[in-house]
N, C-alpha and C positions, 0 to 999 in steps of 0.2 A: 493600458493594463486592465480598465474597468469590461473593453471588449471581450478580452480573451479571457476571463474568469466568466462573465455570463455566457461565452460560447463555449466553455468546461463544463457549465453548471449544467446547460441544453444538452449535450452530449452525454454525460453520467446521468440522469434524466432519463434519456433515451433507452439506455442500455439499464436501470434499476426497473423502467415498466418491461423489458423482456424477462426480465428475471425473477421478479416479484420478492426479492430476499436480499436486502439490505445490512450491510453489516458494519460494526461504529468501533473504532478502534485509537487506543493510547500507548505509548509507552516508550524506552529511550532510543535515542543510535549514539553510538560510542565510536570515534573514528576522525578522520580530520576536523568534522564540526562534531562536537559532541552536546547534543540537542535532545528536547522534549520535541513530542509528535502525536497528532490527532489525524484522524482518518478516515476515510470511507470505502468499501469493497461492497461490490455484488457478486455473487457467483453465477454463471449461466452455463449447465452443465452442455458439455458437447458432445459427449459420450458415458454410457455407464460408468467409466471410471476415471475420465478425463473431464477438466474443468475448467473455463476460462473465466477468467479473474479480473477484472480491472480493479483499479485501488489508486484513491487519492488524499496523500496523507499535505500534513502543513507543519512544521517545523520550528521550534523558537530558542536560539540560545547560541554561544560562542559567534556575539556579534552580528549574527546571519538569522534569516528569514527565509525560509525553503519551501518551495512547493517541489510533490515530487511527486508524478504520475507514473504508472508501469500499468503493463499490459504482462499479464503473468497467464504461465498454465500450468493446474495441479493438476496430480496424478494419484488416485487414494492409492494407497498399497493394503490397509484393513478398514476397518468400517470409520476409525478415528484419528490414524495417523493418514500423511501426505506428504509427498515431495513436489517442490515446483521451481520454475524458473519463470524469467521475461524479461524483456527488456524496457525500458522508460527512460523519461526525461526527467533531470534533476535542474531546476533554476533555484536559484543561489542570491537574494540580495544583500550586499554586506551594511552594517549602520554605517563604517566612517566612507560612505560611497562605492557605487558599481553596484555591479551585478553581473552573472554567470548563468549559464545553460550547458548544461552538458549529460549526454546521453552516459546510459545507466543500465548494467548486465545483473542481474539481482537471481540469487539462487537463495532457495529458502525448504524450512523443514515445518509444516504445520502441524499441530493437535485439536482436531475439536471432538466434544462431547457436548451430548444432550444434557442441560439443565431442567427444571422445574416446567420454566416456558417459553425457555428458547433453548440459542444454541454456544456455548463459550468455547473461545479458542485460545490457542498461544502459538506465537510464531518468533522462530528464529530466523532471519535474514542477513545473507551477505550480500553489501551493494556495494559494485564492482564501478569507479568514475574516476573521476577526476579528486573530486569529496569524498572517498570510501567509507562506507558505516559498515558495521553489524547493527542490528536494528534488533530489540528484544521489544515484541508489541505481548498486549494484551486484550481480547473484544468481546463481544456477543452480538449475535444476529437480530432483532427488530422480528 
């Protein structure tokens, strides 16, 4: 276990020095595990108005411990609003034993605006698995 979090760690690494915009995020998912979640996202845009997104949140509550990666891409539609989707892997360890992996169809609606001296967002998600959430996060960029 301790391999594959240090080669997540090297990988998001990777992809935060192309991007240079780091962004840190909390907030619930409601839905078969209904859980608190922390997070991380960079943006690296691909086009004027298109956006590739990785994001990796951690999960605590209804017995279970989640890690859950996706691979998303926004689309701004005005300078503050977004639409996105992507796909990810959700693993799943439960306390009274096991654990689960199971891919994850995730569509979502973003808001960000400019603060003081950075950048704050809100994001509603539907995660489409095995474990279905709605996910209501809250962030700011670094």
């Amino acid at each position: 276990m301790r391999i594959k979090i240090l080669i997540l760690l090297i990988f998001l690494t990777s992809i935060y020095l192309k991007s240079q915009d780091l962004g840190l995020k909390t907030g619930v998912a409601i839905g078969d595990l209904d859980q608190f979640f922390f997070g991380v996202l960079t943006p690296i845009p691909v086009e004027k108005l298109l956006i590739f997104q990785p994001t990796f949140d951690v999960g605590f509550g209804d017995n279970a411990t989640s890690l859950f990666l996706s691979m998303d891409f926004l689309y701004r539609l005005r300078r503050n609003f977004s639409v996105g989707g992507g796909i990810g892997v959700l693993y799943n360890s439960f306390s009274r034993g096991g654990s689960k992996t199971d891919p994850s169809l995730s569509m979502f609606f973003n808001f960000r605006y400019p603060a003081r001296r950075t950048d704050i967002f809100w994001e509603i998600r539907a995660q489409i698995s095995n474990y279905s959430q709605l996910r209501l996060s809250f962030g700011f960029f670094l």
